[in-house]
C-alpha positions as CSV (number, residue, x, y, z in Angstrom):
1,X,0.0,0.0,0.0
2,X,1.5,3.4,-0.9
3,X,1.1,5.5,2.0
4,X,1.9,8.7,0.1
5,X,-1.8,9.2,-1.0
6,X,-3.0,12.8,-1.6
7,X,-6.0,11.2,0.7
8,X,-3.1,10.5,3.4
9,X,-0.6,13.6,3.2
10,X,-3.3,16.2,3.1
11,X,-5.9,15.0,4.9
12,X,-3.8,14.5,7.8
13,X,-1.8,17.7,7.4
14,X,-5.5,19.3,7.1
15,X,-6.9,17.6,10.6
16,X,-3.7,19.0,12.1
17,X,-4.1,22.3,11.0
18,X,-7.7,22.1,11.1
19,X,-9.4,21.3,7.5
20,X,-10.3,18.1,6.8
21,X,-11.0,14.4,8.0
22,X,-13.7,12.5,7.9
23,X,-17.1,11.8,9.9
24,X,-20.9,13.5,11.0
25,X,-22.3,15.9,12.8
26,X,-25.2,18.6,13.6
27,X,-24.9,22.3,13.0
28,X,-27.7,25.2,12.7
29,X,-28.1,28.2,10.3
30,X,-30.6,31.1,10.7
31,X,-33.4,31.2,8.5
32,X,-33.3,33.1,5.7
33,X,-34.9,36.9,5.5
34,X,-37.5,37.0,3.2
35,X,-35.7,39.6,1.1
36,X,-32.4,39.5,2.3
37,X,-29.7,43.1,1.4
38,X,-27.1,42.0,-0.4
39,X,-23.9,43.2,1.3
40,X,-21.0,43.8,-1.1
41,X,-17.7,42.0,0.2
42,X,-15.8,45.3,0.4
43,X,-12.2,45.6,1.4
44,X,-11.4,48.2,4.5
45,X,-10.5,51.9,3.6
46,X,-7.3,51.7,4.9
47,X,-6.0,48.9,2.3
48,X,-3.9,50.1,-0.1
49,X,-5.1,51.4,-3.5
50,X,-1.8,49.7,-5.3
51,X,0.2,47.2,-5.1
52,X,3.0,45.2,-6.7
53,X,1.8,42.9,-9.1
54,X,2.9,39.0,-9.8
55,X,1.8,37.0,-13.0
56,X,-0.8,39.6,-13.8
57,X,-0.8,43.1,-15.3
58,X,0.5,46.1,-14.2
59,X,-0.4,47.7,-10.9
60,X,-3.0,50.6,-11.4
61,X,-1.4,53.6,-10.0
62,X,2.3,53.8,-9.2
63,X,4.1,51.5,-11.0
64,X,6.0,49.0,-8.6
65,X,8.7,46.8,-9.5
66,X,7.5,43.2,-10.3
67,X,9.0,40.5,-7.8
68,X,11.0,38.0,-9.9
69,X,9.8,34.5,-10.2
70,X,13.7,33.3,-8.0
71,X,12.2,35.1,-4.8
72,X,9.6,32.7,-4.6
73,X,12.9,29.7,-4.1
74,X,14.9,32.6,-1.9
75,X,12.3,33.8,0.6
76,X,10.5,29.7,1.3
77,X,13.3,29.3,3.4
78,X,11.6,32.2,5.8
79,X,8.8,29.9,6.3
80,X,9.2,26.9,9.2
81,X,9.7,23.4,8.3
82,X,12.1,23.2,5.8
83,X,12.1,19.3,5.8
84,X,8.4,19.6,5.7
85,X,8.1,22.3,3.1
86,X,10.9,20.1,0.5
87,X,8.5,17.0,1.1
88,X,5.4,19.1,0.0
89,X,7.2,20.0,-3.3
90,X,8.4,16.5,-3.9
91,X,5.0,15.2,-3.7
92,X,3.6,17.7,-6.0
93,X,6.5,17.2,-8.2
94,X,7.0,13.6,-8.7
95,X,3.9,12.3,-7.1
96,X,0.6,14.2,-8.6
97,X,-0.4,13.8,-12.1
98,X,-2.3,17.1,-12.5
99,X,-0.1,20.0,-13.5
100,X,1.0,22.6,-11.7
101,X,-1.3,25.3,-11.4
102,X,-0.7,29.1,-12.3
103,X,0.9,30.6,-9.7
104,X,3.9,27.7,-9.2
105,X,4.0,28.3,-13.2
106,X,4.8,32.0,-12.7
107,X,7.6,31.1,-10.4
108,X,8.6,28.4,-11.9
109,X,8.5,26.3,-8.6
110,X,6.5,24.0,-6.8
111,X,4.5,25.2,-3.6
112,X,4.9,25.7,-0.7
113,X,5.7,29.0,-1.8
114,X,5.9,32.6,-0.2
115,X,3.9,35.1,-0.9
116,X,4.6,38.8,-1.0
117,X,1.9,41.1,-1.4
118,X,0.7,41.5,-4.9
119,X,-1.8,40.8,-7.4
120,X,-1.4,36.8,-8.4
121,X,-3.9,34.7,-11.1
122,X,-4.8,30.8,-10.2
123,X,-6.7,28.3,-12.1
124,X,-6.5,25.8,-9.4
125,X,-10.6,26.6,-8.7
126,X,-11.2,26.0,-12.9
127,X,-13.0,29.2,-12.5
128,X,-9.7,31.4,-13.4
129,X,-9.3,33.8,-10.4
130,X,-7.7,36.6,-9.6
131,X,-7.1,38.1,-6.1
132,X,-4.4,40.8,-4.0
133,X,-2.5,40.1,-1.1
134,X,-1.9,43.3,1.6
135,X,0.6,40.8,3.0
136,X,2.7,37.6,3.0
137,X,1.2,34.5,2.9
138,X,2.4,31.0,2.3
139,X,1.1,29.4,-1.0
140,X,0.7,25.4,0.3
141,X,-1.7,23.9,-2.0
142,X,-2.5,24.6,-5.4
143,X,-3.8,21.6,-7.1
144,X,-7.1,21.4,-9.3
145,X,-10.4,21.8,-7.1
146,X,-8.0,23.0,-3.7
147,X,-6.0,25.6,-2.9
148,X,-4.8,26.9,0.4
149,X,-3.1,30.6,2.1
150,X,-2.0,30.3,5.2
151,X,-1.2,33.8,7.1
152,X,2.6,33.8,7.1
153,X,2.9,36.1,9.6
154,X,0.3,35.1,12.0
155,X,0.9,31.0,11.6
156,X,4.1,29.5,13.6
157,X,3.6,26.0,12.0
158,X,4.3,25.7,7.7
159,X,0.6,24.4,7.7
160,X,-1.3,25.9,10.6
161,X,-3.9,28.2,11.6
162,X,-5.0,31.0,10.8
163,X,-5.8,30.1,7.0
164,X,-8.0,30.0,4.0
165,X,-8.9,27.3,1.9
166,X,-10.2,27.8,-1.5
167,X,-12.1,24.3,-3.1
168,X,-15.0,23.3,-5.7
169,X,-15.9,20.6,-3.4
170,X,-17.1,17.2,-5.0
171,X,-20.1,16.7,-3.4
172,X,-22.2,18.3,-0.3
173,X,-22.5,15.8,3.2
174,X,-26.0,14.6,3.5
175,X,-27.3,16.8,6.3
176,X,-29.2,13.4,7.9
177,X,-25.7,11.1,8.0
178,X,-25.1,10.6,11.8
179,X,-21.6,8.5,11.3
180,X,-20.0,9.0,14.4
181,X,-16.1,9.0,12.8
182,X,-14.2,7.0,11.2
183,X,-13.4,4.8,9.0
184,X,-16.9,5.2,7.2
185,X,-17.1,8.1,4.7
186,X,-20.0,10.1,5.3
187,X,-23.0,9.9,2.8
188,X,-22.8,12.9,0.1
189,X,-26.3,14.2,-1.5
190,X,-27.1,16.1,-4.6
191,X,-26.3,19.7,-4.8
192,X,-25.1,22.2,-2.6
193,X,-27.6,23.8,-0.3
194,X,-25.5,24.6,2.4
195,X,-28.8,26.7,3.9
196,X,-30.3,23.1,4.3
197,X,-27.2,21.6,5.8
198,X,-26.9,24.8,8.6
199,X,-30.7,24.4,9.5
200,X,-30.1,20.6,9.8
201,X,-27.5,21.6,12.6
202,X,-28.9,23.3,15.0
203,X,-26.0,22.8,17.6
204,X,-23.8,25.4,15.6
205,X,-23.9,29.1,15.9
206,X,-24.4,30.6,12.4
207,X,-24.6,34.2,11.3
208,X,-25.9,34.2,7.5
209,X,-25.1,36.8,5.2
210,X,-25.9,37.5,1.4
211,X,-22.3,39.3,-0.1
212,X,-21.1,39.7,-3.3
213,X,-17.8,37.8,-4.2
214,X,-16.1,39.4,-7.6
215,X,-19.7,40.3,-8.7
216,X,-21.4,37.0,-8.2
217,X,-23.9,36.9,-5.4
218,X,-22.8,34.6,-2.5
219,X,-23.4,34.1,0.5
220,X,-20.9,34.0,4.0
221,X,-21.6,32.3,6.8
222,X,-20.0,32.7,10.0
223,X,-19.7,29.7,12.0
224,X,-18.6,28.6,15.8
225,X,-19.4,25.9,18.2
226,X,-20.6,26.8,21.6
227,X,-19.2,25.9,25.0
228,X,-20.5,22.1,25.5
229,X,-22.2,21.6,22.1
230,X,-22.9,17.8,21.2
231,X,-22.3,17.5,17.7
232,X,-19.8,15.4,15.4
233,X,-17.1,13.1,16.1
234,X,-14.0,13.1,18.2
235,X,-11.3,13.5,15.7
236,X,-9.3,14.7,19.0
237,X,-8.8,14.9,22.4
238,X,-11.1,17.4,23.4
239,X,-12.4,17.9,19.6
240,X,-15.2,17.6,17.8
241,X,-15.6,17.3,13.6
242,X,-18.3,17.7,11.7
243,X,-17.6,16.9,7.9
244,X,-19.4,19.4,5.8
245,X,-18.4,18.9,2.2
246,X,-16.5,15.9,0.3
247,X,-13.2,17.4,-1.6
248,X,-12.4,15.9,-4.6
249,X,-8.9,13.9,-4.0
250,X,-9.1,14.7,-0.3
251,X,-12.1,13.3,1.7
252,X,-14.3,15.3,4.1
253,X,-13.4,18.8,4.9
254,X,-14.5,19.4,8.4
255,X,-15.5,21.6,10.7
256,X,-14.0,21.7,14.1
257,X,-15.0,22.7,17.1
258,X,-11.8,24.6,18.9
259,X,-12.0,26.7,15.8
260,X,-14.0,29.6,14.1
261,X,-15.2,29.9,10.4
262,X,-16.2,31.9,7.8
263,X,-17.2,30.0,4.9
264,X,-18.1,31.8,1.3
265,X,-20.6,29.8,-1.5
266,X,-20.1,31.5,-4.5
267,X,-21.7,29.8,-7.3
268,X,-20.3,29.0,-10.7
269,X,-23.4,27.8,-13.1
270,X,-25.5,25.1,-12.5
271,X,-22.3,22.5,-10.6
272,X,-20.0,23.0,-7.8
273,X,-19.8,26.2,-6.3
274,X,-16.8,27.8,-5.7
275,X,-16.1,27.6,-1.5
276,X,-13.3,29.5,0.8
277,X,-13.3,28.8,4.6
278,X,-11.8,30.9,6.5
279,X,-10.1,29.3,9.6
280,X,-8.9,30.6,13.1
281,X,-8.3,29.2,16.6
282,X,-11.8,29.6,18.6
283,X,-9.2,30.7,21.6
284,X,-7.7,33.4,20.0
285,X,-11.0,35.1,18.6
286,X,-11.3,36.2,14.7
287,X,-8.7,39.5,15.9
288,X,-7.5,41.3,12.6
289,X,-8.1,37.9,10.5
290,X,-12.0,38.4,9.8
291,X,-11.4,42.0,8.3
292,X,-7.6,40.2,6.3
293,X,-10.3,37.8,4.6
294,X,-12.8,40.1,3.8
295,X,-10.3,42.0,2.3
296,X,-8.9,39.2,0.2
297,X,-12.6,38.3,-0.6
298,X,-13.4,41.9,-1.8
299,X,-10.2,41.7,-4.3
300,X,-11.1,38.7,-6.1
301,X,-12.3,38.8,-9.7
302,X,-12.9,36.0,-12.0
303,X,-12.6,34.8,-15.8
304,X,-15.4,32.9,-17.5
305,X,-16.8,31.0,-14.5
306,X,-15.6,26.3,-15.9
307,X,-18.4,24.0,-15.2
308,X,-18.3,21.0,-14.3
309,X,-14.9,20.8,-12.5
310,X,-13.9,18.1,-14.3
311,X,-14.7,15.5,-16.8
312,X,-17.8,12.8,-16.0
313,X,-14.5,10.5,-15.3
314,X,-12.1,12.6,-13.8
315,X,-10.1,9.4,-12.8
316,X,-8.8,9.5,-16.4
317,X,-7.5,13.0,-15.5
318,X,-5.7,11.3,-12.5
319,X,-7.9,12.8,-10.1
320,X,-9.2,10.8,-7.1
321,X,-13.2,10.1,-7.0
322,X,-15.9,8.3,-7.0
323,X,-16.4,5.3,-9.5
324,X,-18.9,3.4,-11.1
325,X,-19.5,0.1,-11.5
326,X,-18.6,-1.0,-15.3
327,X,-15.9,-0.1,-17.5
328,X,-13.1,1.8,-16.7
329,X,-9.9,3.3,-17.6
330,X,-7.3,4.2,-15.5
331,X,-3.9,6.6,-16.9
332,X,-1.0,3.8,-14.9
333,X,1.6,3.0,-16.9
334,X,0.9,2.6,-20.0
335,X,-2.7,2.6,-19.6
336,X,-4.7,0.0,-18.3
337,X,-9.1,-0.9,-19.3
338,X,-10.8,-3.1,-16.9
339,X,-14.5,-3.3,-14.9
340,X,-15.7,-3.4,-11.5
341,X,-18.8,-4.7,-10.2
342,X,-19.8,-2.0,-7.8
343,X,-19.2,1.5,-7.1
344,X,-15.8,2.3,-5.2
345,X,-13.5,4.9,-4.4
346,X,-10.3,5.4,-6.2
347,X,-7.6,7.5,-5.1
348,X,-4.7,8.1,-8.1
349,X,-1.5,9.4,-8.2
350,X,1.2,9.0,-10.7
351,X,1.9,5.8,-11.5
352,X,-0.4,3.8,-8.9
353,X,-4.3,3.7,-7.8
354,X,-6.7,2.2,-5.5
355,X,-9.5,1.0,-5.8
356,X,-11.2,1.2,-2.1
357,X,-14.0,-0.4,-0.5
358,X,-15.5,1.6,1.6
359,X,-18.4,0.7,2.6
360,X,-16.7,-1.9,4.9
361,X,-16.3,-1.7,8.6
362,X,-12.6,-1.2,8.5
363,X,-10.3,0.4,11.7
364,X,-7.3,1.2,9.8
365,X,-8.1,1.6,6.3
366,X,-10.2,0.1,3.9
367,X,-9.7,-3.3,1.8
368,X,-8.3,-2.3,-1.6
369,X,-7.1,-3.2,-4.6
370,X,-4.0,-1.2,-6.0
371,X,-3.3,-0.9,-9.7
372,X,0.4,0.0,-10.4
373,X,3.8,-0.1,-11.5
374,X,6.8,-1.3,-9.3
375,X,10.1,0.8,-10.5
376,X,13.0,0.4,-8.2
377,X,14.1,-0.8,-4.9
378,X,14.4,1.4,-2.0
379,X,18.1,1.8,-2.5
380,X,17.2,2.9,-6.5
381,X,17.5,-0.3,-8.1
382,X,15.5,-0.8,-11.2
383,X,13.1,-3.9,-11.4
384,X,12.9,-5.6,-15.0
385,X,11.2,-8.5,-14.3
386,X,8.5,-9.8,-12.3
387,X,10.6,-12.4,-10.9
388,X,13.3,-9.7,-9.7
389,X,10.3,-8.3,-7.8
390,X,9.2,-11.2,-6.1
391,X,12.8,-12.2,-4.8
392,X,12.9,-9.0,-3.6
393,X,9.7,-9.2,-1.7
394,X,10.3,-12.6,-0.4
395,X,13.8,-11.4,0.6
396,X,12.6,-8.0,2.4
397,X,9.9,-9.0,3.9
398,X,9.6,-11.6,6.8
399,X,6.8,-14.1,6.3
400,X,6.8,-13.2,2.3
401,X,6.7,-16.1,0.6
402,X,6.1,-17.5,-3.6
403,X,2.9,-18.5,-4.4
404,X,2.3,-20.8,-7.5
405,X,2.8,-18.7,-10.7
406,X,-0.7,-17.9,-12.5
407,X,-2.0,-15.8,-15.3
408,X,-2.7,-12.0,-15.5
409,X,-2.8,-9.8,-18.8
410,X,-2.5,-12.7,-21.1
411,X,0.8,-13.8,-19.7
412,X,3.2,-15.7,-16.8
413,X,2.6,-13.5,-13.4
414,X,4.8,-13.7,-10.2
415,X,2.5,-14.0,-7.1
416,X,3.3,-13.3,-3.4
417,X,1.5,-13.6,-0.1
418,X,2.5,-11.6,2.8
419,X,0.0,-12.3,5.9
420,X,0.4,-11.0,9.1
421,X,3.3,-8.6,7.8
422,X,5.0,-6.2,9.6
423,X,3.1,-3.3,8.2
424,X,4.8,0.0,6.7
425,X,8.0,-0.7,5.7
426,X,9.2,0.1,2.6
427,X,10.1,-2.4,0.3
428,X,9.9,-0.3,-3.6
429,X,8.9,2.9,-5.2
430,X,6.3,3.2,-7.9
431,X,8.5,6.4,-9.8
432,X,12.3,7.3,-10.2
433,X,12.9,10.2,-8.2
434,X,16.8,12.3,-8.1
435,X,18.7,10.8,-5.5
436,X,18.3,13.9,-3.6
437,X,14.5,13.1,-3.3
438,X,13.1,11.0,0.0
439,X,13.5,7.7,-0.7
440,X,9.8,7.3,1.0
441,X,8.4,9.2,-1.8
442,X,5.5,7.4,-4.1
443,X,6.4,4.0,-1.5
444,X,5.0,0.9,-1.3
445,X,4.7,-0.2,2.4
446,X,4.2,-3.7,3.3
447,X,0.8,-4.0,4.6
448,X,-0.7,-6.7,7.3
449,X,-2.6,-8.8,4.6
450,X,-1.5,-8.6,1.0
451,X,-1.5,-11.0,-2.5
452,X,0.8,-9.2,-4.8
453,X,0.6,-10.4,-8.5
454,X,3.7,-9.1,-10.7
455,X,3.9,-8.9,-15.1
456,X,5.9,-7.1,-17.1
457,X,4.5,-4.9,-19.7
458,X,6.6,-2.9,-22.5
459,X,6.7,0.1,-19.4
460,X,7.8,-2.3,-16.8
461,X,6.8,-4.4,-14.0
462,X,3.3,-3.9,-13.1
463,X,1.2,-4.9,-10.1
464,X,-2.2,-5.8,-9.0
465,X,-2.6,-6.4,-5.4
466,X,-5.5,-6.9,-2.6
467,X,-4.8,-5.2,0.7
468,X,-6.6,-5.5,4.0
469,X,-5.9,-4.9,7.7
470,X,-6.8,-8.2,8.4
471,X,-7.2,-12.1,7.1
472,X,-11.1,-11.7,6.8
473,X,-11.4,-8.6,5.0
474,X,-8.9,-9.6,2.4
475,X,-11.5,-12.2,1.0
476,X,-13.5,-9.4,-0.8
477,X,-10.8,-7.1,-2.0
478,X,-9.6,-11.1,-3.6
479,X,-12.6,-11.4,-4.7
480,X,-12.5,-7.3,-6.4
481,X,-8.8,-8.2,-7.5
482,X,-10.5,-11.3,-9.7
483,X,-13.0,-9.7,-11.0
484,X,-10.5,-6.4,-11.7
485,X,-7.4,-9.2,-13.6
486,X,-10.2,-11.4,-15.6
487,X,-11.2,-8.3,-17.4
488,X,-7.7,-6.6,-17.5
489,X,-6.0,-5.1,-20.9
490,X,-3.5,-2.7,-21.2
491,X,-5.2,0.0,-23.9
492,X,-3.0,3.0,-24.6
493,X,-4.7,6.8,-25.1
C-alpha cells in the first residue's frame, strides 16, 4: 500500500491544522430573511489602492517593480519546516499527475511558496481567479479543485492556523448522515444547499449573510461551536468534527469545534460552487483575520466561470473520485481498461491507484485493490522483471513467501502472499525520483494482509494487489482483485 496518497498527506496535514477528515455531525443556520440586502464583500478603507503585481498586469497607479519568479525559491526558506516544506514540493513534483497550477507556473517552482503582497492569477478553482494580497502569505496547495493561504505572519507551523482554503468541493455531506467517525465516509447528496445543511445543525452558531464575491452573489456564513455543544465526532482529544463537504482527491473537509469559520458559497453555473473557509483558533477570537479575509474576498475577480470541474471520469485525469460500477480506464503506466462490479473509491497518483471499498467496517483503512507499477528498490535499483520483484519481496519482507505462478494480462505473473506482515515498511517505489528526493516518496509499504501479483509490460513491471488490515477482510478485496485481472488489458490513449 502506498502511504503517500493525496487522501493520506493532506488529509492529515488538514486535521492538524484544522481542515479536513472524515465523519458526522449537527450544525444550525438562521433562516433566511424573506428579502435579504445584499452586502458587497468590500475591502477596509485603509487597504492600499496599489500594489506590486505578480503574474498579472500592471499595478494601477504607481508603478511597482515586479518581484522576480527566484524570490519565490529565496524567501520559502523564511517559512518553518524546511524538511516539511521540501517534502510538499516533492510530492507535488514527482507524485501528482495534475499540472501545476498558475501561480507555481509564474515562479517556476512547486509550492509551498511565499507570498509577498501583490496581485497573483490561479486556475487551481477551474474558474480562473484573480485576487491581491496586503501581505505575506504561504502558497501550500495549489492543485485542481484546492487551494490553500496560510497567514505567514500570523501561523508558527508551515501548515497551521490562521488560514483560507479555497475548493469546488465534490459533493455536499447529506445533512441526515449521523456516522459518528471514522473509517466510514460520510454519505454525500445532490447539490449544494448549504442553507439546508446549517438548519439541519442546529447545535452550531451561524450568522448568514448574502455578499457579493467578484460580482457573483454569495453568501458567507459565520460559523462557531458553543461551550459544551454535542455535535460530530471526536477527531481529537477534546475535539469535535463535523464533515461538511466531500473534496475531490481529499475526503471530508471538516469543521472543528476549537475553531471559528467563515465559509463563502459563491456559485459558478449550474455544478459545484466555488467555496473559501476561513479558519482561526476559537481561543484566539477572529482578531485582525475576519477584516484580512474580507479583504482578500473583496479583491477577487474572475474569468469565464468552468463547469463541471472536471470530466464525468475525472479518474482519467488522474484525479481521485468516485467510480462506477462498469468499465473503466485508469492513466497507470501505460494505460490500463478493466471493470468493476460496484461502485468504489479510487484514489490516483502518478503511477499507482486504489480502488477502495469503503463501505466496509474497516479500523485502519479500507480493503483495496491497488493498480500500479513497481520501478525500483528502495536503494534505487530498477526492477525488469516480475521475478526480480518477487525475490525482492520474499527477501525483504519476513513471512513473504512464492505462491504458484498464474496468469494475469495474457501472460506468466509472479504471485506473493504476505500475511500478518509487519506493516509500513518500505520495500519499492512506484516512480524514479533524483537521488536527492526522499527515498519514502510514491512508497509501497508492506501492509498486514496482502497478495501481490507481478507482469511485465513494455513500461515495466506492473502490479495488482489486494490489501486488508486483516485475514477476513482480504476475501473481498480477492474477490475485487478477480473480478479487476479477468477483465484486465493494457489499452494506450
Amino acid at each position: 500500500m502506498t502511504k503517500t496518497s493525496r487522501w493520506v498527506l493532506i488529509v492529515a496535514a488538514m486535521v492538524a491544522a484544522a481542515c479536513g477528515s472524515s465523519a458526522d455531525g449537527g450544525a444550525t443556520g438562521s433562516e433566511p430573511a424573506d428579502e435579504p440586502a445584499v452586502e458587497e464583500v468590500v475591502a477596509a478603507e485603509d487597504a492600499p489602492t496599489s500594489t506590486p503585481t505578480h503574474a498579472t498586469d500592471a499595478p494601477t497607479e504607481e508603478p511597482a517593480e515586479e518581484p522576480e519568479p527566484a524570490a519565490a525559491g529565496t524567501s520559502s526558506d523564511e517559512m518553518p519546516e524546511i524538511q516539511f516544506q521540501e517534502g510538499l514540493r516533492s510530492d507535488f513534483e514527482y507524485g501528482f499527475i495534475s499540472p501545476r497550477g498558475a501561480i507555481q507556473d509564474a515562479f517556476d517552482a512547486y509550492a509551498p511558496l511565499l507570498l509577498e503582497p501583490g496581485t497573483y492569477t490561479t486556475d487551481s478553482m477551474r474558474t480562473p481567479m484573480t485576487f491581491s494580497l496586503d501581505q505575506r502569505w504561504r502558497l501550500i496547495v495549489e492543485l485542481p479543485s484546492y487551494m490553500l493561504l496560510v497567514d505567514h505572519d500570523r501561523a508558527t507551523g508551515l501548515w497551521d492556523l490562521p488560514l483560507i482554503q479555497f475548493n469546488r468541493p465534490e459533493a455536499m455531506i447529506d445533512p441526515t448522515d449521523t456516522t459518528d467517525g471514522p473509517p466510514r465516509l460520510p454519505r454525500t447528496v445532490d447539490g449544494f444547499d448549504y442553507d439546508a445543511w446549517f438548519e439541519a445543525h442546529p447545535q452550531l452558531e451561524v450568522e448568514r449573510s448574502e455578499v457579493a464575491v467578484g460580482g457573483i452573489p454569495s453568501v458567507r456564513y459565520l460559523i462557531a461551536h458553543p461551550d459544551g455543544a454535542e455535535i460530530g465526532w471526536p477527531c481529537r482529544p477534546g475535539v469535535q468534527c463535523t464533515p461538511l463537504s466531500m473534496l475531490w482527491d481529499a475526503g471530508p473537509q471538516d469543521l472543528q469545534s476549537d475553531e471559528l469559520f467563515a465559509f463563502y458559497v459563491i456559485p459558478q453555473g449550474e455544478g459545484s460552487p466555488l467555496t473559501a473557509l476561513s479558519v482561526v483558533r476559537a481561543d484566539e477570537g477572529w482578531g485582525e483575520f475576519l477584516a484580512i479575509t474580507e479583504d482578500l474576498m473583496a479583491s477577487i475577480e474572475f474569468g469565464p466561470v468552468v463547469e463541471p470541474v472536471f470530466s464525468e471520469r475525472p479518474w482519467e485525469d488522474g484525479v481521485g473520485s468516485s467510480v462506477p460500477a462498469g468499465p473503466l480506464w485508469f492513466p497507470v503506466g501505460p494505460g490500463f481498461a478493466f471493470e468493476v462490479p460496484q461502485d468504489l473509491r479510487a484514489d490516483m497518483r502518478r503511477n499507482w491507484s486504489w480502488l477502495l471499498l469503503e463501505d466496509l467496517d474497516f479500523q485502519l483503512f479500507p480493503p483495496n485493490v491497488e493498480i500500479a507499477m513497481a520501478v525500483e528498490s528502495p536503494e534505487g535499483v530498477p526492477f525488469e522483471t516480475a521475478d526480480q520483484l518477487a525475490d525482492h519481496l520474499v527477501e525483504r519482507v519476513a513471512g513473504a513467501v512464492r505462491l504458484a505462478d498464474a496468469e494475469l494480462l495474457g501472460q506468466r505473473a509472479a504471485r506473493v502472499q504476505m500475511f500478518g506482515v509487519r506493516p509500513n515498511e518500505l520495500v519499492f517505489r512506484h516512480v524514479d525520483t533524483p537521488d536527492d528526493v526522499d527515498r519514502n516518496l510514491a512508497g509501497w509499504f508492506t501492509q498486514d494482509y496482502v497478495e501481490l501479483w507481478a507482469t511485465e509490460t513494455d513500461e515495466g513491471v506492473f502490479i495488482l494487489t489486494a490489501e486488508a488490515e486483516s485475514e477476513e477482510l482480504l476475501a473481498p478485496a480477492l474477490e475485487l482483485h478477480e473480478f479487476v485481472r479477468d477483465t484486465l488489458v493494457i489499452e494506450r490513449r
